[in-house]
C-alpha positions as CSV (number, residue, x, y, z in Angstrom):
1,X,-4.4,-3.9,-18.3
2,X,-3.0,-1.6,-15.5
3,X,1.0,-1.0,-15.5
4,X,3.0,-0.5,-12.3
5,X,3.6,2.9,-13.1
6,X,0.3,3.7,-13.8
7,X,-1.1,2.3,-10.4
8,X,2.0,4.2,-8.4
9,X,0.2,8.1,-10.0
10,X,-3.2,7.1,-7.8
11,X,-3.8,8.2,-4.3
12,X,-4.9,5.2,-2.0
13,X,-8.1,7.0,0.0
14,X,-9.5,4.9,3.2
15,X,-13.3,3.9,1.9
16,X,-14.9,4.1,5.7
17,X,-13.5,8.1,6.6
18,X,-12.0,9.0,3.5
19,X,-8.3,9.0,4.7
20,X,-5.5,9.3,2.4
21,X,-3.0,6.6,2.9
22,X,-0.4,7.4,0.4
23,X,0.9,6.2,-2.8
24,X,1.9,2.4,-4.2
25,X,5.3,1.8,-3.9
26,X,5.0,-1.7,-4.8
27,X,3.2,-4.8,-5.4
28,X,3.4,-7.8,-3.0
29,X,2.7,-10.7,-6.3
30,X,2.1,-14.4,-5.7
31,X,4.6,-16.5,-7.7
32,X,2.9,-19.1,-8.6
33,X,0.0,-17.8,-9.8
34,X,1.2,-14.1,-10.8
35,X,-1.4,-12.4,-8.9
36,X,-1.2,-9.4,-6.8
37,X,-1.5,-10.6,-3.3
38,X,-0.9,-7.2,-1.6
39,X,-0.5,-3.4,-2.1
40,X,2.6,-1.9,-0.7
41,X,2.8,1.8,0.4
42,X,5.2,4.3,2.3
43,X,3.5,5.0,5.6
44,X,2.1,8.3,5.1
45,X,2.7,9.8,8.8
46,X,6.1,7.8,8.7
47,X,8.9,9.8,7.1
48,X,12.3,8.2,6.4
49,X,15.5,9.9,8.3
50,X,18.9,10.5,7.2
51,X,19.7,6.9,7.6
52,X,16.6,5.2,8.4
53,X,14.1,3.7,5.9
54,X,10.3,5.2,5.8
55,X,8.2,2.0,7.0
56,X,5.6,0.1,4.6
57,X,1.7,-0.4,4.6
58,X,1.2,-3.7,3.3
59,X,-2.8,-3.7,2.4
60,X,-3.9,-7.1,1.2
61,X,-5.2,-7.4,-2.3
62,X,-9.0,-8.6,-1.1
63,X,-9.3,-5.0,0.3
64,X,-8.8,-3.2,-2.5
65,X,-12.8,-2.3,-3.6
66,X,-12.5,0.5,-6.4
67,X,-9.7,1.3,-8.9
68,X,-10.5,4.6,-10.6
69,X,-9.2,7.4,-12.9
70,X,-6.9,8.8,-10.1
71,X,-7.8,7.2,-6.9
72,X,-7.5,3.4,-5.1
73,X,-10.4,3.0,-2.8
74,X,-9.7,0.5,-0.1
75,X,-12.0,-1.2,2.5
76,X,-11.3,-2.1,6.3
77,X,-8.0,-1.4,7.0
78,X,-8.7,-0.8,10.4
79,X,-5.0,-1.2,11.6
80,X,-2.8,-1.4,9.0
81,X,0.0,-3.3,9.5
82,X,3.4,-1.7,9.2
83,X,6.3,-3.2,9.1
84,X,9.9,-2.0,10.2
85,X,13.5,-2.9,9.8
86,X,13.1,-3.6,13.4
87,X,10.6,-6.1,12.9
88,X,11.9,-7.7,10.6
89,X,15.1,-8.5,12.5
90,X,13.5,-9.6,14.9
């Protein structure tokens, strides 16, 4: 079995070009089931301000294809989706 902490240490690389996404922040789980529906990272290329909040890549769980030593390959995340405060408020 695989802790949190242990998943958050592994670089999530883009399968297709080899880009690095960034680092799990957090887990998206289902509730009634207790699976992991989702991965969620810190937009790499997105940096939090001095009051704003950094935005999140939410990459569903069916995309994740490899978890090794020290890296999370993931497949097809074309456009990741990002969400915002913004966004959400609206």
């Amino acid at each position: 079995m695989v802790t949190l902490s242990e998943l958050q240490i592994k670089e999530v690389i883009m399968m297709s070009d080899g880009r690095r996404l960034g680092q799990i922040s957090d887990l998206e789980i289902d509730g009634n089931n207790g699976r992991i529906t989702a991965l969620v990272l810190i937009a790499k290329d997105k940096k939090s301000g001095f009051f704003g909040k950094a935005d999140e890549l939410i990459i569903p769980w069916r995309n994740v294809e490899v978890i090794g030593t020290d890296v999370i390959l993931v497949n097809e995340v074309k456009t990741p989706t990002l969400y915002s405060e913004q966004e959400l408020l609206e």
